[in-house]
N, C-alpha and C positions, 0 to 999 in steps of 0.2 A: 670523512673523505679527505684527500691529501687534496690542496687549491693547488693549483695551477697559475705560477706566473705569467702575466700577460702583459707586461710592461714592465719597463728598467727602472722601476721606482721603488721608496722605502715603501712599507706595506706596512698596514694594523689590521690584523686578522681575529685579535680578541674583539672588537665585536659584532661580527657576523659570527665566532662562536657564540658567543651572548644571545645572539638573538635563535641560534639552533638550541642553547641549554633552556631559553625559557618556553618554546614550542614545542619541545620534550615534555615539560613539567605541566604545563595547562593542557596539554593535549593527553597524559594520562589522568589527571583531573577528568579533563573531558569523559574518558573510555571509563573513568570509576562511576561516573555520576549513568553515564549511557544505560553502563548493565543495571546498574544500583533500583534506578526509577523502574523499570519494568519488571524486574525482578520482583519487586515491592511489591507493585499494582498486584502482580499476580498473585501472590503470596498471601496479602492479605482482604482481596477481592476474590479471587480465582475465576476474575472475568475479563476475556479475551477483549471483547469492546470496550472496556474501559482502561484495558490496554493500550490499546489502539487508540482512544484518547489522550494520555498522556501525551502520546509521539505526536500526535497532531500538534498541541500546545507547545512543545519542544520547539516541532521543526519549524511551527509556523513563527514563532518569536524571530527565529535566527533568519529566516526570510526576510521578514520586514526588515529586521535592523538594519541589515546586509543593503539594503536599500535605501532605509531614511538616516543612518548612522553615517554613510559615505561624507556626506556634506561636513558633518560635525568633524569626524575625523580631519579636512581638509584644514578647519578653522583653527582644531586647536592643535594639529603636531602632530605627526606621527608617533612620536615616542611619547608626548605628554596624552594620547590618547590611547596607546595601549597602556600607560599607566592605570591611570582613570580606570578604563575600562575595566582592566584584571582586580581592581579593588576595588570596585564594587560588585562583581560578578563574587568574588569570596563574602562580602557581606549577605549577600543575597545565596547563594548556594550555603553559606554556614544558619540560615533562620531556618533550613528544613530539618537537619535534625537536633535543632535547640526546639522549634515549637513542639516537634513530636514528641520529644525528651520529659517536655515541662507540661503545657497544656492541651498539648494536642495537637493532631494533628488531619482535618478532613478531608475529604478527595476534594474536593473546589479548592483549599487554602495550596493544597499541595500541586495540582495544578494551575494554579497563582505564579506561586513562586517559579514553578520548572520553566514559564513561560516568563516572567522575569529574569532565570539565570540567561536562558535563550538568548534575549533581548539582549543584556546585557556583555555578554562574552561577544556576540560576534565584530562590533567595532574595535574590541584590541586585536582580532585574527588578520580584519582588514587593512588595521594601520601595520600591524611583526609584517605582514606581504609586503603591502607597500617600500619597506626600510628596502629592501632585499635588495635593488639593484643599485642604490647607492651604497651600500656596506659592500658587496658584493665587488663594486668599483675602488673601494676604499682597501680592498684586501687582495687586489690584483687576481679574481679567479673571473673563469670563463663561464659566464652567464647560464650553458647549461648545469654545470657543477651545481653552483649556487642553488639554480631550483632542486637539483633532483635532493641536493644535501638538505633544503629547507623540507621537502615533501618527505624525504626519508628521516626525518628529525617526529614529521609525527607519524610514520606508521611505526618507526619503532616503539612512540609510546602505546601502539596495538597493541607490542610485542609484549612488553614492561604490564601492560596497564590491565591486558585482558585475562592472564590467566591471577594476575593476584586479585583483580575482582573479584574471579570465581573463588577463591580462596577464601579473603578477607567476607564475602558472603556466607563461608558457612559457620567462619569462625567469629566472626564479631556482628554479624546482619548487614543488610541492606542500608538500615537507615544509618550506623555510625561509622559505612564508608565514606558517607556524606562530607563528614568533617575531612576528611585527608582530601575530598575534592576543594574542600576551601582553602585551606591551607597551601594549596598547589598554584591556587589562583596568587595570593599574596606572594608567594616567591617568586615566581614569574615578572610580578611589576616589581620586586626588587631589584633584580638581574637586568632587567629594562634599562629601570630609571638609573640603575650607577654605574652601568657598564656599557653601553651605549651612545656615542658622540651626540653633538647637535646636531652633522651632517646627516643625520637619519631624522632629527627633531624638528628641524624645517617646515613650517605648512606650505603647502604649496599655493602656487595665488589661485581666488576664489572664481569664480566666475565670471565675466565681463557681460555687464549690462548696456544698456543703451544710454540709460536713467539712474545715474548714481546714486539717486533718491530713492533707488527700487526698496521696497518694504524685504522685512528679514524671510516671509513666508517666500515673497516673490524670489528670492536671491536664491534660497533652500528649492524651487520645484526646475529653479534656472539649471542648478550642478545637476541635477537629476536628470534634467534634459538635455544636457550634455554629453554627459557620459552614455544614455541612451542613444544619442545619435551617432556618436564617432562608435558605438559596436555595430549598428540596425547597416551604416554605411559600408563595411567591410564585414563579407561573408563568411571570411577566414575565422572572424572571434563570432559571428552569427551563429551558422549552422553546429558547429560543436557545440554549443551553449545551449543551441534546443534539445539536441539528443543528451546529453547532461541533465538537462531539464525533467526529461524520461525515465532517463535510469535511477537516479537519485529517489524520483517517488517510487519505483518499484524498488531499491537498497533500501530507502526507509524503510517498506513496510516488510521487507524481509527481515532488517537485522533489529529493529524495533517491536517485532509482532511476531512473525513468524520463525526466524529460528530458538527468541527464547519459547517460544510455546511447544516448535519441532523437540527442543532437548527435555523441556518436562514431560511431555507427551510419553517421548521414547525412552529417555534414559531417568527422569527425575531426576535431576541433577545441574549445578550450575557450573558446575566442575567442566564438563564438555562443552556446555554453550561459551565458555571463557576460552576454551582450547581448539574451539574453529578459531575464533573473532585474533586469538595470538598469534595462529599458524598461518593466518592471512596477512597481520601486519607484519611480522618478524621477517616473513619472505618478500613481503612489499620491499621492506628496507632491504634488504639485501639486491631487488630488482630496479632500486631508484639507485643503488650503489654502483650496479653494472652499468644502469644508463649512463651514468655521470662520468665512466671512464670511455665509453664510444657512443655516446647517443648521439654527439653532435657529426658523426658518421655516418648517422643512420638516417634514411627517409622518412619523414616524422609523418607520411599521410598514409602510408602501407603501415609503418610501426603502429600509428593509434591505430588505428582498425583493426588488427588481429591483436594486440594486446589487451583492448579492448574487451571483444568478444572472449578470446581465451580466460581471459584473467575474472572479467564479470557475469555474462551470459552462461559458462560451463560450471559456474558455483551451484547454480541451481538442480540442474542434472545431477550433478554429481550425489545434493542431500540427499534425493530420492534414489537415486540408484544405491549409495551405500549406506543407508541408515543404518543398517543392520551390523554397520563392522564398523564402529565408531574412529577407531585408529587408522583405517585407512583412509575414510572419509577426511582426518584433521590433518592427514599426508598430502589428499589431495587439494583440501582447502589453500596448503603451502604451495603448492603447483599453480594454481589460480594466482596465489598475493603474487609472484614472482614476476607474472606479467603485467599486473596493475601495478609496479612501482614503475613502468614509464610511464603510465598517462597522463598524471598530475606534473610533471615535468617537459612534459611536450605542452601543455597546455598554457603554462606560465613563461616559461622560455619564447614561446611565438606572442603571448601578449606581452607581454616583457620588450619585447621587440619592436610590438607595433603602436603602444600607447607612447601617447608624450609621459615626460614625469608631471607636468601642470596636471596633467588628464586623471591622474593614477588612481588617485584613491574613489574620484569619481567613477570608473572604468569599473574597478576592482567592485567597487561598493555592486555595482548594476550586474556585473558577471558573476558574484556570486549570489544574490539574492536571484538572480537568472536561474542559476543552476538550483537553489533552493525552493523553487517559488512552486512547484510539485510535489515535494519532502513531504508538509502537513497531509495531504490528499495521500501520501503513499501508506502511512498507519492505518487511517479511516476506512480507506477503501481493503488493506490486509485485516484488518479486524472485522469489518464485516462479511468477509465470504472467504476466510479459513473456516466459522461456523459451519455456515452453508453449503462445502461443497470438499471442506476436511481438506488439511494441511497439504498432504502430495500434492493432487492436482492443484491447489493454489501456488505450489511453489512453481511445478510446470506449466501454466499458462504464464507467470511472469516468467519467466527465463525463455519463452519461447518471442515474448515481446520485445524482451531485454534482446536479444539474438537480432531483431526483425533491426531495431535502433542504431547500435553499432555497425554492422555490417553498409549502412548507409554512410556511416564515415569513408570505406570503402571504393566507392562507385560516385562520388559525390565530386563533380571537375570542379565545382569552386573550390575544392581545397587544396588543389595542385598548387596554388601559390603561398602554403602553407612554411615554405625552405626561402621564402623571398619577404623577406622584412620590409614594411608599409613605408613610405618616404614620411619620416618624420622633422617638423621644425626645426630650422638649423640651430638655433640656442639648445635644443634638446639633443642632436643629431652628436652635436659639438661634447 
């Protein structure tokens, strides 16, 4: 995306690219390790629940972390935590196919590890957010730009990452796309750590107690309750966050259970399941492209709401309606991503807006384990009654829920003040 001057000032624009090249790289990491594990499970189980296990251990990792990580993040930097973070996420995603390689590899060790990369990965996603509005100030662009370019930085590694999964799947396996996921992890803290100012590096100050003597547990449940309280106070970051909450456990167990199970079912093949999961990112980015040239035009409480529903609630319909003609089906998957590249952009853009920077990672950390904190439930519950009641109808009662959620963004007058940015501290304002 071309930034937008927004001030009569010299500009450094290398690194808020820096921080879009290394969300590219870990986030097709991400989409290689996504297909990789379930593909496996199946492949060498050919048990749907135990599918459905993995994605629980997955999502439940990145839940917590997203929660007990925010503090840390706060302590040690934002860039010295997405550092950290991304190397040890590569050590940890590179032991799964070194154990398998060498000694082995068991379903309990392997859901170990998945739930340690989990754990692992999501405090550097939470500290590369956080940079964004200072880089973003450092490179003179207009706040919406910034997000829809950070959000469209990773669905295009959808694009990049989903169909050569399915590729690198038939030609190399599952287990030794593994390695090119760790690998992705180390470049990303490279790109971080040498190409990214301090003015991103900064921790923010910690919490304020009463009792400067407060113990480190005390200090660590203090930021927690912080950043819970400045979201539960404004309904604006509230209510989205619950309906996020919803959809996310039923995307879980859609894209973790049910559509690879839909592509083996139907086609046998991983070649398709890679060419929805592309045609949804590649259009994604090209929808967070459009947003970023008029979104800040647009009424962000009508735009989420039928982008929403469009883009996430009509995915579902659609598998079952066109299973049969797999090409039009990966046509219309692209129809769907095109409205979902605004939603991730409206949603950071208006918290962007309404958190202090002291807040941030606090805020961030709570908003996304918010939005995660259903993910694990969403496997568990798709693995056990696809069984029981067979793939279609599981896809159509979730998209009929998914439908019910969204639509509520719609109709919902707290979020009328959604175009109207919270008054924030003048040190921050400034």
């Amino acid at each position: 995306m071309i930034p937008e001057i927004v001030a009569n000032q010299p500009t450094r624009r290398a690194p808020l690219y820096a921080l879009y090249t290394s969300n590219v790289v870990s986030a097709v990491g991400d989409v290689l390790m996504f297909m990789a594990v379930p593909w496996f499970v199946l492949q060498t189980t050919g048990s749907v629940l135990q599918t459905g296990l993995a994605a629980f251990f997955s999502t439940a990792a990145v839940a917590a972390s997203a929660l007990l990580g925010a503090p840390v993040v706060d302590r040690l930097g934002f860039r010295r935590a997405s550092v950290v973070s991304d190397l040890a996420s590569a050590l940890c995603v590179g032991l799964i196919p070194l154990l398998y390689e060498t000694v082995g590899l068991p379903f309990w060790a392997l859901l170990a590890l998945v739930f340690l990369a989990g754990l692992l990965t999501t405090p550097g996603a939470t500290a590369r957010a956080a940079m964004v509005p200072d880089l973003a100030d450092l490179a003179h662009v207009r706040m919406e730009r910034a997000t829809a370019a950070a959000d469209g930085a990773t669905r295009l590694s959808r694009f990049i990452g989903a169909p050569l999964a399915g590729l690198l799947i038939v030609f190399i396996g599952s287990g030794n796309l593994l390695w090119i996921d760790a690998a992705s992890f180390a470049f990303s803290a490279l790109v971080i750590g040498r190409l990214v100012p301090a003015i991103a590096s900064a921790a923010p100050s910690a919490p304020q107690l009463a009792d400067s003597n407060a113990s480190a547990p005390r200090r660590f449940l203090a930021g927690l309750h912080e950043g819970y309280a400045f979201i539960r106070s404004d309904p604006v970051l509230l209510w989205p966050i619950l309906v996020v909450l919803v959809t996310n456990l039923l995307d879980a167990g859609n894209s973790e259970v049910m559509l690879p199970v839909f592509a083996k079912q139907t086609y046998d093949s991983a070649v398709w399941f890679g060419a929805m999961i592309a045609a949804t990112g590649g259009a994604a980015f090209l929808g967070t492209v459009i947003f970023g040239a008029i979104g800040h035009r647009l009424p962000r409480q009508l735009t989420l709401g039928v982008c929403f529903t469009l883009g996430g609630a009509f995915r579902y319909f659609v598998t079952v309606g066109f299973a049969s003609r797999p090409f039009v089906l990966v046509a219309l998957f692209a129809v769907c991503g095109l409205f979902i590249g605004a939603i991730n952009p409206i949603f950071d853009t208006v918290a962007y807006e309404r958190v202090p920077a002291g807040l941030r990672a606090r805020v961030f950390g709570v908003l996304t384990a918010g939005a995660m904190l259903g993910s694990p439930l969403g496997g568990l519950i798709a693995g056990a009654i696809v069984p029981g009641i067979g793939i279609m109808p599981s896809l159509l009662l979730f998209g009929a829920i998914y439908t019910v959620a969204t639509v509520s963004l719609l109709v919902n007058p707290s979020l009328r003040g959604m175009n109207k940015p919270r008054a924030l501290p003048a040190t921050d304002a400034a």
